[in-house]
MDAnalysis code that builds the backbone (N, CA, C; Angstrom):
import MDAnalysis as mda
import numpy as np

u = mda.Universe.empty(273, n_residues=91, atom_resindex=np.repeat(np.arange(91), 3), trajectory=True)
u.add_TopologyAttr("name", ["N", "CA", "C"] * 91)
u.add_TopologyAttr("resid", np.arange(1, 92))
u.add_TopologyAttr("resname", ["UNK", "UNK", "UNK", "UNK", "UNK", "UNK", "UNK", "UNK", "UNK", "UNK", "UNK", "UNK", "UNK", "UNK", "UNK", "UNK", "UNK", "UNK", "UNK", "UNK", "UNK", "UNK", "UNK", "UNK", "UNK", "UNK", "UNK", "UNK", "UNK", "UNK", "UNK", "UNK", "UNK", "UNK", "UNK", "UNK", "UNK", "UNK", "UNK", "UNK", "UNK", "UNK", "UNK", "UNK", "UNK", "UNK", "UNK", "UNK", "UNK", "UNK", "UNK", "UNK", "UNK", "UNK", "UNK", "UNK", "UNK", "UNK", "UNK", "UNK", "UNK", "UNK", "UNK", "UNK", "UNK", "UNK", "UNK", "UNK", "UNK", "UNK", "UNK", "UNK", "UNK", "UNK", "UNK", "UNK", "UNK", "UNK", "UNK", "UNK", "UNK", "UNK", "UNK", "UNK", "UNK", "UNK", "UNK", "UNK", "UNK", "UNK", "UNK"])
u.atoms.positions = np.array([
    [5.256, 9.606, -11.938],
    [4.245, 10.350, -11.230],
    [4.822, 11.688, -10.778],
    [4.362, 12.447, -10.584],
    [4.449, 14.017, -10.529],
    [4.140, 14.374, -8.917],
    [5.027, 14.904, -8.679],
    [4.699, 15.482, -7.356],
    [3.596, 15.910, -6.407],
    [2.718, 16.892, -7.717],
    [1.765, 17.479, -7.102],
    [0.823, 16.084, -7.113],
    [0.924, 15.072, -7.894],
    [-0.049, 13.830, -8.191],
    [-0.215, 12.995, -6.353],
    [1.465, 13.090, -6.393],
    [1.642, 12.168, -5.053],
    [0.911, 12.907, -3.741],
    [1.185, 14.117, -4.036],
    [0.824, 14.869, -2.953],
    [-1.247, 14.762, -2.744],
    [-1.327, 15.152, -3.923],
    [-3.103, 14.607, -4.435],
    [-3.205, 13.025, -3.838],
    [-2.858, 12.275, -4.002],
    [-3.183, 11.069, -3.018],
    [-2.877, 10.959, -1.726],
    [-1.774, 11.272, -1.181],
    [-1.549, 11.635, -0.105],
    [-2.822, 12.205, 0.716],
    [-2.932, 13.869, 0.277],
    [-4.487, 14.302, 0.914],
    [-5.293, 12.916, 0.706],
    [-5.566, 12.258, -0.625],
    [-7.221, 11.467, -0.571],
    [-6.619, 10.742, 0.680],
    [-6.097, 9.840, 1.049],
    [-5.746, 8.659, 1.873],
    [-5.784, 9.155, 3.452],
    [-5.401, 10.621, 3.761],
    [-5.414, 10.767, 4.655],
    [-7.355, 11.610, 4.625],
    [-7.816, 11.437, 3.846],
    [-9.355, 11.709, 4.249],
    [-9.990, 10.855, 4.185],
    [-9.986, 10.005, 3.758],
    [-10.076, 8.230, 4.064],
    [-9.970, 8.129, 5.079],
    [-8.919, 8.301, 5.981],
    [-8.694, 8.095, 7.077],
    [-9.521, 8.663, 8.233],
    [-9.471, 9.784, 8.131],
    [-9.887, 10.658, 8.777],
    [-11.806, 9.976, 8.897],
    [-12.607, 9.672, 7.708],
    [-13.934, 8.952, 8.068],
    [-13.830, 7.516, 8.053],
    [-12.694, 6.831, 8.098],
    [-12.932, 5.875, 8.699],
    [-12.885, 5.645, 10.561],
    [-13.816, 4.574, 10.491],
    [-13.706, 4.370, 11.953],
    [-13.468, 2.852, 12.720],
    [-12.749, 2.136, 11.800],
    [-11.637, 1.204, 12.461],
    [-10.438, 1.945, 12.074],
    [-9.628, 1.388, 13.544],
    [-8.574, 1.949, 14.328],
    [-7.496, 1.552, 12.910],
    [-7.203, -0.088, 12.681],
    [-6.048, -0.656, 11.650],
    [-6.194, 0.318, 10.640],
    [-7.416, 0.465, 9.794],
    [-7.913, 0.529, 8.430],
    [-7.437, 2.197, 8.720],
    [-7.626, 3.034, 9.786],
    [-7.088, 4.291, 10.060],
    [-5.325, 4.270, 9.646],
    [-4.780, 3.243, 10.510],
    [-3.316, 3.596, 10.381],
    [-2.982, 2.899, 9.383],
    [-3.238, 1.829, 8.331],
    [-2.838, 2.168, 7.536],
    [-3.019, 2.700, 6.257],
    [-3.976, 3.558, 6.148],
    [-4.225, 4.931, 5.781],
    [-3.439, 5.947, 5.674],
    [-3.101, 6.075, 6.856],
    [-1.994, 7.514, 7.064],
    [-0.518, 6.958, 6.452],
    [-0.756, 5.295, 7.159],
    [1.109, 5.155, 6.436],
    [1.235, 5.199, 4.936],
    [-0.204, 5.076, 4.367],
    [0.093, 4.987, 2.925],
    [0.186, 5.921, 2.624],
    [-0.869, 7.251, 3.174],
    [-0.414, 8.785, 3.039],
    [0.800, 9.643, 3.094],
    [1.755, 8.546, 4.274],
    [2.742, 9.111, 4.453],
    [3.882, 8.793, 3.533],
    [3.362, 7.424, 2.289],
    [4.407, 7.294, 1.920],
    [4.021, 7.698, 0.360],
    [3.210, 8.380, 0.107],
    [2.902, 9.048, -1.165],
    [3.904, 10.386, -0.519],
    [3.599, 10.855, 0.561],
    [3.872, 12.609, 0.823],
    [5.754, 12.075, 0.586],
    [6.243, 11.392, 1.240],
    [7.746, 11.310, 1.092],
    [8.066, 10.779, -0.394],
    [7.209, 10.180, -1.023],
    [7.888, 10.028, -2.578],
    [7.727, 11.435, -3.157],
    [6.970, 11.873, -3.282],
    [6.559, 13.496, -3.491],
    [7.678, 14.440, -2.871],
    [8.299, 14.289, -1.904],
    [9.524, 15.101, -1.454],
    [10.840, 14.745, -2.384],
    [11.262, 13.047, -2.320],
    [12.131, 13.197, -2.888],
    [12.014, 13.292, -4.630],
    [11.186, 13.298, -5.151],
    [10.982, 14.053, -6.399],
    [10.718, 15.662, -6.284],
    [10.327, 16.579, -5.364],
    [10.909, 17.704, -5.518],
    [12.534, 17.725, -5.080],
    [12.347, 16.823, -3.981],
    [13.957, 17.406, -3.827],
    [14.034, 17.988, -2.404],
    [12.914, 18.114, -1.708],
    [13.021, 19.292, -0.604],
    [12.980, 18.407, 0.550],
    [13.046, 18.915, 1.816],
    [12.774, 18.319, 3.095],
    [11.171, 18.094, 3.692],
    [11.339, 17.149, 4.157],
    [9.543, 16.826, 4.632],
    [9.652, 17.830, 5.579],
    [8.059, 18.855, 5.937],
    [7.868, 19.709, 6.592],
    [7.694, 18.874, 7.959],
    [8.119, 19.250, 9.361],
    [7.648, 18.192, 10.570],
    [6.386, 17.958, 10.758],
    [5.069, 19.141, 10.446],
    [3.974, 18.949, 10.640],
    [3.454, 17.039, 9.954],
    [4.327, 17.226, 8.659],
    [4.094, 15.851, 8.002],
    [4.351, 14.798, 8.596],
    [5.608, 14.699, 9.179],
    [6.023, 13.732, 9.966],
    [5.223, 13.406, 11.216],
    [4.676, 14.448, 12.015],
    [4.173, 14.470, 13.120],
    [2.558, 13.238, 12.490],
    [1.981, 13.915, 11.904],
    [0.788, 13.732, 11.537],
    [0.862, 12.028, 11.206],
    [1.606, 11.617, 10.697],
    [1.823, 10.237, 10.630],
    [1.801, 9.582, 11.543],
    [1.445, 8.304, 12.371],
    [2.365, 7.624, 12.797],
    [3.286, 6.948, 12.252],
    [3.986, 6.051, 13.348],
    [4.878, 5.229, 13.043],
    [4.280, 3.475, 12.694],
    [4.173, 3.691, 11.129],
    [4.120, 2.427, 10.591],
    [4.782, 1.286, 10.290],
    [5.841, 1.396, 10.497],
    [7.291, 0.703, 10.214],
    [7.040, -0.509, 10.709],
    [7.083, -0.914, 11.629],
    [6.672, -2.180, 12.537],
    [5.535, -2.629, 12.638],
    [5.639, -3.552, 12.329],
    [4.303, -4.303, 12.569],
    [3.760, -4.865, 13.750],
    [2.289, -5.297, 14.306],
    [1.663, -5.366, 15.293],
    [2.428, -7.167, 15.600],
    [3.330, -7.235, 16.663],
    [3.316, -8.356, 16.643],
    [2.433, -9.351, 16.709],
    [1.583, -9.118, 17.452],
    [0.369, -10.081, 17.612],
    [-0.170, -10.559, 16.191],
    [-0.362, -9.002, 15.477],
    [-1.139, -9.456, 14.213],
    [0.054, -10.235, 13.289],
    [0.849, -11.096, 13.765],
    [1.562, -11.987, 12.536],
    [0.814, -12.924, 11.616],
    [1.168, -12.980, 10.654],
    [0.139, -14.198, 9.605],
    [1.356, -15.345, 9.511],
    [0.724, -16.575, 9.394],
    [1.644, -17.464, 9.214],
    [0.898, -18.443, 8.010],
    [1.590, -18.348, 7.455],
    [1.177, -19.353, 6.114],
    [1.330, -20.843, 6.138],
    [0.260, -21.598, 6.018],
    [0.323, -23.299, 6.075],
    [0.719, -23.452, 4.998],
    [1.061, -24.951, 4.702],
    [1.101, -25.328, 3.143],
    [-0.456, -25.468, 2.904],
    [-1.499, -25.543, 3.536],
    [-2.775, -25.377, 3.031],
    [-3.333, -24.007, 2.295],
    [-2.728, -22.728, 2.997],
    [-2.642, -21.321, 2.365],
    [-2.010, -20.978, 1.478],
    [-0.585, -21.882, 1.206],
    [0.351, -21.502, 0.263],
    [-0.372, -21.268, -1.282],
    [0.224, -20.382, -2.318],
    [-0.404, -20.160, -4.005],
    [-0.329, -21.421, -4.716],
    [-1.665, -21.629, -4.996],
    [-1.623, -22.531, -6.098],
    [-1.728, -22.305, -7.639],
    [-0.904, -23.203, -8.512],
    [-0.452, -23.017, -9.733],
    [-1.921, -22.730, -10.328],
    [-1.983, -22.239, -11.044],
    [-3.148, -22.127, -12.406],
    [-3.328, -22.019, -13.374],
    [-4.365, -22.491, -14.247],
    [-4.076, -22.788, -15.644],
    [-3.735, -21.411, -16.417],
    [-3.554, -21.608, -17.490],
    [-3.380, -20.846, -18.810],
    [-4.588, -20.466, -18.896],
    [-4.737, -19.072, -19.376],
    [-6.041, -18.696, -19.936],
    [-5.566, -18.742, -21.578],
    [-6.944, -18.796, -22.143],
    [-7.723, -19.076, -23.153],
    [-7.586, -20.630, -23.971],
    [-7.857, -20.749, -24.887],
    [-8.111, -21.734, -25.941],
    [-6.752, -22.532, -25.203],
    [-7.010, -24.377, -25.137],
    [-5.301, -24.659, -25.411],
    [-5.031, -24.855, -27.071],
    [-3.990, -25.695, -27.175],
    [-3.359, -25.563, -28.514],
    [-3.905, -26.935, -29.290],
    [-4.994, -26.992, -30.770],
    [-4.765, -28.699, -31.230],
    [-3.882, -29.231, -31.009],
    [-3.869, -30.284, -30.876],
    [-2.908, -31.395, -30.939],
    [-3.479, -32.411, -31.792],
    [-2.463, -31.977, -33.117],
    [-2.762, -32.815, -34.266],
    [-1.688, -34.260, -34.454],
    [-2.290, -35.313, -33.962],
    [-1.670, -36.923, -33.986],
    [-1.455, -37.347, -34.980],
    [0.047, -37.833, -35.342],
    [0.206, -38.093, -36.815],
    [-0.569, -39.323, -37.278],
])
Protein backbone atom coordinates (compact mmCIF):
# COMPACT_ATOMS: atom_id res chain seq x y z
CA UNK A 1 0.00 0.00 0.00
CA UNK A 2 1.22 3.43 -0.87
CA UNK A 3 1.37 6.16 1.32
CA UNK A 4 -0.79 8.57 -0.16
CA UNK A 5 -3.44 5.29 -0.11
CA UNK A 6 -2.91 5.05 3.78
CA UNK A 7 -3.19 8.53 4.22
CA UNK A 8 -6.69 8.36 1.90
CA UNK A 9 -8.11 6.04 4.57
CA UNK A 10 -6.90 7.61 7.32
CA UNK A 11 -8.98 10.96 6.21
CA UNK A 12 -12.17 8.36 5.31
CA UNK A 13 -12.08 6.85 9.02
CA UNK A 14 -11.59 9.93 10.63
CA UNK A 15 -14.91 11.32 8.72
CA UNK A 16 -16.64 8.40 9.80
CA UNK A 17 -15.90 9.47 12.86
CA UNK A 18 -16.50 12.71 12.90
CA UNK A 19 -20.69 11.71 11.81
CA UNK A 20 -20.83 9.19 13.93
CA UNK A 21 -22.57 9.63 17.12
CA UNK A 22 -21.71 6.76 19.49
CA UNK A 23 -18.93 7.69 21.69
CA UNK A 24 -16.93 3.68 21.22
CA UNK A 25 -17.76 3.51 17.41
CA UNK A 26 -16.09 7.34 17.48
CA UNK A 27 -12.84 6.15 19.16
CA UNK A 28 -12.35 3.47 17.45
CA UNK A 29 -12.49 5.26 14.38
CA UNK A 30 -9.81 7.64 15.07
CA UNK A 31 -7.54 4.71 16.43
CA UNK A 32 -7.95 3.07 13.18
CA UNK A 33 -7.26 6.47 11.54
CA UNK A 34 -4.45 6.80 13.55
CA UNK A 35 -3.03 3.70 12.63
CA UNK A 36 -3.37 4.01 8.80
CA UNK A 37 -1.68 7.81 9.31
CA UNK A 38 1.49 6.07 11.22
CA UNK A 39 1.84 3.18 8.65
CA UNK A 40 1.84 5.96 6.02
CA UNK A 41 4.76 7.72 7.98
CA UNK A 42 6.85 4.89 8.31
CA UNK A 43 6.64 4.15 4.60
CA UNK A 44 7.56 7.71 3.81
CA UNK A 45 10.03 7.67 6.29
CA UNK A 46 9.20 11.02 7.99
CA UNK A 47 8.04 12.02 11.51
CA UNK A 48 4.29 12.13 12.50
CA UNK A 49 3.30 15.86 12.48
CA UNK A 50 1.94 16.53 16.47
CA UNK A 51 -1.27 17.94 15.13
CA UNK A 52 -1.68 14.00 14.19
CA UNK A 53 -0.87 12.75 17.33
CA UNK A 54 -2.90 15.27 19.19
CA UNK A 55 -6.03 14.55 17.14
CA UNK A 56 -6.00 10.92 18.12
CA UNK A 57 -6.68 9.63 21.24
CA UNK A 58 -5.12 7.21 23.19
CA UNK A 59 -6.29 3.79 22.03
CA UNK A 60 -3.80 1.50 23.36
CA UNK A 61 -5.67 0.29 26.37
CA UNK A 62 -8.55 -1.04 26.59
CA UNK A 63 -11.81 -0.11 28.59
CA UNK A 64 -11.43 -2.34 31.49
CA UNK A 65 -14.89 -2.76 32.17
CA UNK A 66 -15.53 -3.57 28.54
CA UNK A 67 -13.51 -7.07 28.96
CA UNK A 68 -15.04 -10.09 26.94
CA UNK A 69 -14.58 -13.36 28.41
CA UNK A 70 -15.09 -16.38 26.40
CA UNK A 71 -17.11 -19.59 27.76
CA UNK A 72 -16.52 -22.89 26.31
CA UNK A 73 -20.14 -22.22 25.09
CA UNK A 74 -18.64 -19.11 22.87
CA UNK A 75 -15.54 -20.87 22.02
CA UNK A 76 -15.10 -21.63 17.57
CA UNK A 77 -16.63 -24.42 16.40
CA UNK A 78 -15.07 -26.82 13.82
CA UNK A 79 -16.86 -26.82 10.36
CA UNK A 80 -17.39 -28.76 7.58
CA UNK A 81 -15.60 -28.77 4.25
CA UNK A 82 -17.22 -26.95 1.60
CA UNK A 83 -18.37 -28.49 -1.50
CA UNK A 84 -19.09 -32.03 -2.90
CA UNK A 85 -17.47 -34.82 -0.40
CA UNK A 86 -15.41 -37.48 -2.12
CA UNK A 87 -17.24 -41.18 -3.56
CA UNK A 88 -16.40 -43.71 -1.64
CA UNK A 89 -16.14 -46.56 -3.86
CA UNK A 90 -16.45 -50.14 -1.58
CA UNK A 91 -14.59 -52.88 -2.97
Amino acid sequence: MTPKFLREEAARFRGMADENTREASKLRLLGMAADYESRATKADGLVVPPSVEEAAPDVSEPDPVAKIVLTPKDAPVSRRPVGRPRLRISP
